[in-house]
N, C-alpha and C positions, 0 to 999 in steps of 0.2 A: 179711080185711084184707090188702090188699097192700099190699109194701113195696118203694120205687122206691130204686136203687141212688144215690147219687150220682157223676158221674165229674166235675164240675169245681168248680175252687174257689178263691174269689176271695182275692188277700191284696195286700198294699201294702208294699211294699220298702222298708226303714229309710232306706236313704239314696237310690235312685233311681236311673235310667240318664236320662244327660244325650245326647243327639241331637247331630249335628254341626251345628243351629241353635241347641243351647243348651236347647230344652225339656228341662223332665223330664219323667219318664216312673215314676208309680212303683204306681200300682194295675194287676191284673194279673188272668187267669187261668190256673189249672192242670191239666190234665186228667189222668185217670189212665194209666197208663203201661201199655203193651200188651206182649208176649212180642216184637214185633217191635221195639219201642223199648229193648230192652233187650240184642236179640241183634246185630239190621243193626249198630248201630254199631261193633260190635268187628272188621268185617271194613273199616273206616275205617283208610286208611293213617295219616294223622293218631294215631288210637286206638294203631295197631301200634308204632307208634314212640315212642306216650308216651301211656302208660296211664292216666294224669290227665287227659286230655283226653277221657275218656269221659263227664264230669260234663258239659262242655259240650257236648256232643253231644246227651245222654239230654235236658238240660234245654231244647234248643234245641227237641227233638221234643215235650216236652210242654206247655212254657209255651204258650197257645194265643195270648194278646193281652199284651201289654205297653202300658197309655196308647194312645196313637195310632200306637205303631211299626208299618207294613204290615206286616212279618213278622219273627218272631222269629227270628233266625238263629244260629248260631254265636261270629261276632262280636259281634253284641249283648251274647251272653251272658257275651265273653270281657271284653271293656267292662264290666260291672257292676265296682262296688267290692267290695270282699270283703265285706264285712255282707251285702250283697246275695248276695251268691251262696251263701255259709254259709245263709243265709233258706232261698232256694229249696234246697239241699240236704236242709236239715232238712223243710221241708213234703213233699218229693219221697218223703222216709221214710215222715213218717207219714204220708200219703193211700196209698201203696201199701204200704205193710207192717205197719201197724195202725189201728185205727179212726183216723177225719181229729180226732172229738175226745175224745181223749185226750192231754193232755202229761203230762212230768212236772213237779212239783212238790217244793218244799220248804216243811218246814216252819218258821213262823218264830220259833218259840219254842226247838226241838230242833235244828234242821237235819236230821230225819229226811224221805229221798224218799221219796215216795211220788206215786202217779199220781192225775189229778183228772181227771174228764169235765167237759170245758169246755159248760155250755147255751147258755149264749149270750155274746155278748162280753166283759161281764162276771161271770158269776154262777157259780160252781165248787162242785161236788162230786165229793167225796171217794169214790173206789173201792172198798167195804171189802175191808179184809184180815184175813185170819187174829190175834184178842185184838191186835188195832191202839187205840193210846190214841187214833190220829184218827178214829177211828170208832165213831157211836154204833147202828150197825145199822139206821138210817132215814134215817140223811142228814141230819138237818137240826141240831140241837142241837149233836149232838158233832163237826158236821162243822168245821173250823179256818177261820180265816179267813186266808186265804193270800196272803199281801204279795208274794210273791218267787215267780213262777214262770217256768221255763226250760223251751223246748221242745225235745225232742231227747234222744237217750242220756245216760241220765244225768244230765241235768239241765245238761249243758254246752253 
């Protein structure tokens, strides 16, 4: 059986970049992030002089399409609302630093985190862990039903 990697991945921006005719712009794609996207930028005078500005660089090099913008640029990226760019942060995580589905989660009965493999848009289960009361070792019965989920470290 082979298995095909994915490197892109679509999401849709809370709030949207607005174009200087006023479209929005808010479904997207992301590809994965290469060793040269993550090293070229630092030698950006921009980067040298203010180390926060490596987010919009990194994310300019991987956002592929934004809506109808011809090209994702720097500025575009600097232009998003902060929802927005917090968004792509946190996706930029997890597509390159752990499975794309996997978030975390809380729970809504306890407030205990814990992680949930997302199947599809809606339908979550639960990761097991080590004598976890959220899990019943098959996923299905003892898995929680999860009201409240946040993507990203910690749940923030």
């Amino acid at each position: 059986m082979t298995s095909t990697l994915q490197t892109e991945f679509e999401f849709t921006l809370p709030k949207g970049y607005v174009d200087d005719d006023g479209t929005l712009h808010r479904e997207g794609l992301m590809r994965l992030a290469t060793g040269a996207d993550e090293i070229q930028p630092l030698q950006d005078p921009r980067v040298q002089s203010n180390a926060s500005y490596l987010t919009i660089i990194l994310l300019s090099r991987v956002v592929t399409t934004l809506g109808t913008v011809p090209e994702v640029t720097p500025p575009i990226i600097e232009a998003l609302f902060v929802a927005d760019l917090a968004y792509l942060q946190d996706l930029y995580e997890r597509v390159n630093t752990r499975e794309a589905d996997v978030v975390d989660a809380v729970c809504p009965d306890c407030g205990e985190r814990f992680e949930a493999q997302v199947k599809s848009n809606s339908d979550l289960v639960a990761e097991p862990e080590a004598e976890s009361k959220h899990w019943d070792g098959n996923g299905s019965a003892g898995t929680p039903t999860v009201t409240e989920v946040k993507a990203g470290k910690g749940g923030e």
